[in-house]
N, C-alpha and C positions, 0 to 999 in steps of 0.2 A: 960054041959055048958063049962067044961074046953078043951070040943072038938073046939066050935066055937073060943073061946079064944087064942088057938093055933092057929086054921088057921085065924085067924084075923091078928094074931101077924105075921105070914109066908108071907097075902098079903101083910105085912106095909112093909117088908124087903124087897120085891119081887119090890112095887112099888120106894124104896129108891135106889134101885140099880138101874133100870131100869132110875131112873132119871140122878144118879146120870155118868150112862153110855150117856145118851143122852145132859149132859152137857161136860162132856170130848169128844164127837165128833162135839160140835158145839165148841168149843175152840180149837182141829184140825184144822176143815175147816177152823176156823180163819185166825189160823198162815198161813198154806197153800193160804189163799187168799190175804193175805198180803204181801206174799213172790212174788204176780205177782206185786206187784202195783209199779209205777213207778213213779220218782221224777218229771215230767212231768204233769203226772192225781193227783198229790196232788195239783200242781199248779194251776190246770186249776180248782179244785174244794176250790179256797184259791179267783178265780177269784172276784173284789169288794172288795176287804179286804185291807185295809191295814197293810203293813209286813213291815220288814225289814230285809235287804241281807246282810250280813256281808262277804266282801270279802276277801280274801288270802293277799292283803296287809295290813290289818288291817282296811280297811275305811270301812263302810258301807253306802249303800243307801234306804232311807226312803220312800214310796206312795204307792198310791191306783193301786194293783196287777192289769193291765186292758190287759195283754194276755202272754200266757203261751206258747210257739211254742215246736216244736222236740229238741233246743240247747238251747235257751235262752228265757228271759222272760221280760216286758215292765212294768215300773214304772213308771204311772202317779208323779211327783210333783208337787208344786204349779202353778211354771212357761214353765216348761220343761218335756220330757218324758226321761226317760233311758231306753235304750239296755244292761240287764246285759247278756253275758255268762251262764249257766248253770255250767260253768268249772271254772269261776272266782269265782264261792261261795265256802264259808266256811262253813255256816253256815244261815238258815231261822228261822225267828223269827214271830210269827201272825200265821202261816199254819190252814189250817180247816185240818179236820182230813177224811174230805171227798175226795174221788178219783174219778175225771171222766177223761174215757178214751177217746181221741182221736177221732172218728167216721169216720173223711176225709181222707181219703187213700192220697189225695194231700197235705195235710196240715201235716200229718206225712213227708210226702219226704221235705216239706223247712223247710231249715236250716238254720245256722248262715249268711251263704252267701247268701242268698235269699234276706233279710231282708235289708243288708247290699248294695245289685244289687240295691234295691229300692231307699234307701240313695241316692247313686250314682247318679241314671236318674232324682230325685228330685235335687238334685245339694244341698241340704240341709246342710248349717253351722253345724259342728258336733264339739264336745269335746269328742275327746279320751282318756279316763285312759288306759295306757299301767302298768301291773306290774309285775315283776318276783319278789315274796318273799316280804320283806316289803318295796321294795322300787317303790315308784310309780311315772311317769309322766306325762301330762297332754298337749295334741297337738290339736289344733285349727285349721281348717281349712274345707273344701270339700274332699268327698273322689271319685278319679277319677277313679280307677280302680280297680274290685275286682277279685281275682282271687280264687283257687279251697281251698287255705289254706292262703292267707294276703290282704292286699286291700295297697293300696297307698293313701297317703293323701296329696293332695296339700295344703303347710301349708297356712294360712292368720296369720295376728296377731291379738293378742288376742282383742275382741272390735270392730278390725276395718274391712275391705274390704278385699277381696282376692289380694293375690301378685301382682304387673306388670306380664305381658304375658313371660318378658324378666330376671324373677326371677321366674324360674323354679324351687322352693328348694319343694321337697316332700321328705314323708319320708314312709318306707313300712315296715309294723306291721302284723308279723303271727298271725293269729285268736287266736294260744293257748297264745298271750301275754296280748291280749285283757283283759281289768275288768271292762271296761263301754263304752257305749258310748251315751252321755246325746248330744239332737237336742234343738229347741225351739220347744215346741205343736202346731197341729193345733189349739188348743183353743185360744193360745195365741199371734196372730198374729197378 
């Protein structure tokens, strides 16, 4: 009997390592699968949620996460949606811990400028947050032209109508200065 009691005791050790080997390769593959995921496919699996972006000049913005692209990402608000940057964040707050990747080989290729080409041909009232560091400004107007790295913005004033034709004042902002850019929603029109 103290034959079976050995080898009883020999399976238990045999099957504890065996476990305890197949829990150190699935805690591997973890990390390894972890190490691909990108701040993009967290977004996009965060999609519905509401979060909050904390950006580099210290503001942040509040809504319901409604699209995650290849640079930046769109926040429903009450009234309004935002275009944050991907580069203007500091910091997310709400995230799922789920990752889904990308699928559209097209929708990988647009980018910040894509989004912004759209603004444009809509002719869309937009509020610019420009910030370098903690200091932030705040520009009103249509944006008329965009180009490979800033867009230009015909200013309006704040509330009201766009310029006279004969008060040509714009002003042009490289994408890397960019920290928001809030429209009014379709919803709310």
């Amino acid at each position: 009997m103290r034959w079976d009691a050995l080898f009883d005791d020999m399976e238990a050790q045999l099957a504890a390592r065996q476990q305890l080997d197949l829990e150190a390769e699935i805690a591997e593959r973890a990390l390894v699968d972890a190490a691909g995921v990108e701040l993009a496919d967290r977004l996009r699996g965060s999609l519905g949620l509401g979060i909050r972006v904390h950006l580099t000049s210290g503001s942040a913005f509040e809504g319901v996460l409604s699209h995650a692209g290849s640079e930046a990402l769109v926040l429903d608000e009450p009234h309004h949606q935002v275009l944050v940057p991907y580069a203007a964040a500091v910091h997310y707050v709400g995230l799922s811990r789920l990752a889904v990747p990308e699928q559209s080989r097209v929708r990988r290729r647009l980018g910040l400028g894509s989004a912004l080409r759209g603004l444009a041909r809509s002719r869309a009232r937009v509020t610019i947050l420009v910030s370098r560091g903690p200091v932030e400004t705040a520009f009103h107007g249509v944006i008329d032209t965009v180009g490979r790295d800033f867009l230009d913005l015909a200013l309006a004033r704040e509330g009201g109508g766009r310029r006279p034709a004969n008060d040509r004042q714009a002003v042009t902002i490289p994408f890397g200065a960019l920290a928001g850019i809030r429209s009014v929603s379709a919803a709310v029109d």
